[in-house]
C-alpha positions in Angstrom: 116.8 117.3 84.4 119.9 115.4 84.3 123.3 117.0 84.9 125.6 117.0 81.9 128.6 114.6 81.1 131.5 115.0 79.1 130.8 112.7 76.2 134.3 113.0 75.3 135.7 111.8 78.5 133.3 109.5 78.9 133.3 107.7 75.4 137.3 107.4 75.9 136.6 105.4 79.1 134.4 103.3 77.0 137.3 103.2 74.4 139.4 101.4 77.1 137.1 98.4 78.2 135.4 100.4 80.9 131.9 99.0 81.7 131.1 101.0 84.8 131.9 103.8 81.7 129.2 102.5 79.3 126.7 101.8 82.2 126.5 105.4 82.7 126.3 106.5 79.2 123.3 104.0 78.8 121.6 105.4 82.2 122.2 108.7 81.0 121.1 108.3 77.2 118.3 105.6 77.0 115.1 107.7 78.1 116.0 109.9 75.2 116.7 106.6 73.1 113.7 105.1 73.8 111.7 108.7 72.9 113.6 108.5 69.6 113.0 105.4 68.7 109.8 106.1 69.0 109.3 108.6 66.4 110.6 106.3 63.8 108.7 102.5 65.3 105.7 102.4 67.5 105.8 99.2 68.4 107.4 99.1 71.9 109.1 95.4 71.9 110.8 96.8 68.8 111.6 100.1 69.8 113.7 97.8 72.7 115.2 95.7 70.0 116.9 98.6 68.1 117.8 100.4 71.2 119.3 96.6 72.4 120.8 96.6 69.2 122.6 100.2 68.8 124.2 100.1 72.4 125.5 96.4 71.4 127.0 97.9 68.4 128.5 100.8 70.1 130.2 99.0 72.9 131.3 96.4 69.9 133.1 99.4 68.1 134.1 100.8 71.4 137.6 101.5 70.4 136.4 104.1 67.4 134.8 106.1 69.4 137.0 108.5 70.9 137.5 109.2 66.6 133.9 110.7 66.5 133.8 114.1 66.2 130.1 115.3 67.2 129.8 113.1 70.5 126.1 114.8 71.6 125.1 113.2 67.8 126.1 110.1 67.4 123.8 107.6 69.2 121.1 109.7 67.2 122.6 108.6 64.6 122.6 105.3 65.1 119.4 105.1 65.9 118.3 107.3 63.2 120.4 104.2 60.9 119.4 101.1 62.9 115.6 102.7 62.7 115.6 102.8 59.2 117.2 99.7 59.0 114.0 98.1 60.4 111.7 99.9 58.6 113.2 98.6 55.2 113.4 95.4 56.6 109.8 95.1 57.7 108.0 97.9 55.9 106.3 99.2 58.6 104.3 102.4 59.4 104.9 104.3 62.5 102.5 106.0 65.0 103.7 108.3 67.4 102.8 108.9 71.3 104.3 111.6 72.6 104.1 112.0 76.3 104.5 114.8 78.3 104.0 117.1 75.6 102.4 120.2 77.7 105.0 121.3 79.9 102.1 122.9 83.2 101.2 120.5 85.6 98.3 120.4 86.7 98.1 122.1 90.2 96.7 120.1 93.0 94.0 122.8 93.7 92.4 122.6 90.2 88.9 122.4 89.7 87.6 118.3 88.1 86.6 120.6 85.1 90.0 122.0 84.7 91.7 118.7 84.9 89.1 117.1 82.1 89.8 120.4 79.9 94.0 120.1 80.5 93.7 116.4 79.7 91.7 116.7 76.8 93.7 119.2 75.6 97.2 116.8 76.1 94.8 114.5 73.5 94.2 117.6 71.3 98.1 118.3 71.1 99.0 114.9 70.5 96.8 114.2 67.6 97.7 117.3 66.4 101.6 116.3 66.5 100.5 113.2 65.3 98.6 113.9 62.5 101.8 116.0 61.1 103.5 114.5 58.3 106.6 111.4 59.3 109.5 113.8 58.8 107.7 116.9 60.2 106.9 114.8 63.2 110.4 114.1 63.7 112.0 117.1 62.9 109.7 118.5 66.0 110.4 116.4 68.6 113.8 116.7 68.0 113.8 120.3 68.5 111.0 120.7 70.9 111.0 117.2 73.1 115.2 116.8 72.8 116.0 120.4 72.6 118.2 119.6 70.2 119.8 122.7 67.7 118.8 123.6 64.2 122.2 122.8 63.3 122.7 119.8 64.6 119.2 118.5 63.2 120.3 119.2 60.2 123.3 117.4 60.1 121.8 114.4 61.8 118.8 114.4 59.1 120.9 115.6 56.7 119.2 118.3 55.5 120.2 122.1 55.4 119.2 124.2 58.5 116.3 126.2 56.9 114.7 123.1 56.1 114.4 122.5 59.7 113.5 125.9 60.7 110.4 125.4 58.2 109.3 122.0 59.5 109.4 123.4 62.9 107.2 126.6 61.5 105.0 124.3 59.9 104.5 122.0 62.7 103.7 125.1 65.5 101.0 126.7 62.4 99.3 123.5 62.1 99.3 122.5 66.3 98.2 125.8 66.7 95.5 125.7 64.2 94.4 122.7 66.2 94.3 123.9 69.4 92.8 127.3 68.4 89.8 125.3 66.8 89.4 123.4 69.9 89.6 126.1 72.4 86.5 128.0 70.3 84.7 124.7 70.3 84.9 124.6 74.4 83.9 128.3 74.4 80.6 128.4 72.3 
């Protein structure tokens, strides 16, 4: 896990005209950029595109930043604008893949069954996170893949916190609906 930075700090650097600044805020933000970009455009060249397109905008308006007042927020949402901004532009339907959802590994001394049971159970987890509704979807990997708060969520989606706090309920009944089924299937 990465260590944290003082986006305050760090975005006045970038204020000033400081690349070696804005080189580490992109090394330190893009996996997550790239992940969230994801949720709202499957297509990988154009997932780049935006992500191209939201850091060239934020260096561009460099000199606002050290104005922004939610620091940990605001490249979501710019990508959370820019996203959109594609998607009314082309019309297009997203489909998620969402790596690494299970957090075990699989230990080295596993069995070949236990491995084909722990993969096909990643594939069971991720068509069930797929399967949930767009803003469901979203609303879970923001909490559960970025570990991001109710609260801020909300204010980057804006919609109120309980609304988030459902989504998430919603999206945890109906994952583990899924994986409950497929567990009984394997043990019949």
């Amino acid at each position: 896990m990465k260590n944290p930075i003082d986006m305050k700090s760090l975005f006045e650097r970038i204020a000033t005209n400081d690349p070696r600044a804005f080189q580490l805020f992109f090394d330190y933000t893009y996996s997550s950029a790239f992940r969230y970009v994801n949720y709202f455009v499957s297509n990988q060249e154009l997932c780049k595109d935006i992500i191209s397109d939201v850091y060239a905008y934020i260096w561009q308006h460099r000199e606002n930043l050290p104005n922004i007042q939610k620091y940990e927020n605001y490249l979501f949402i710019c990508i959370k604008n820019r996203s959109l901004h594609y998607i009314n532009d082309w019309n297009r339907h997203q489909q998620i893949k969402l790596d690494n959802i299970l957090s075990a590994e699989i230990a080295d001394n596993s069995t070949p069954e236990q491995r084909l049971l722990h993969s096909e159970l990643e594939d069971v987890v991720e068509l069930a996170i797929n399967s949930l509704p767009k803003r469901c979807r979203l609303i879970f990997f923001m909490i559960k893949e970025e570990r991001m708060k109710y609260k801020d969520v909300a204010e980057i989606l804006s919609i109120s916190e309980r609304t988030v706090q459902t989504q998430v309920c919603i999206a945890l009944k109906k994952i583990g609906i899924v994986i409950k089924e497929y567990l009984n299937s394997i043990s019949r």
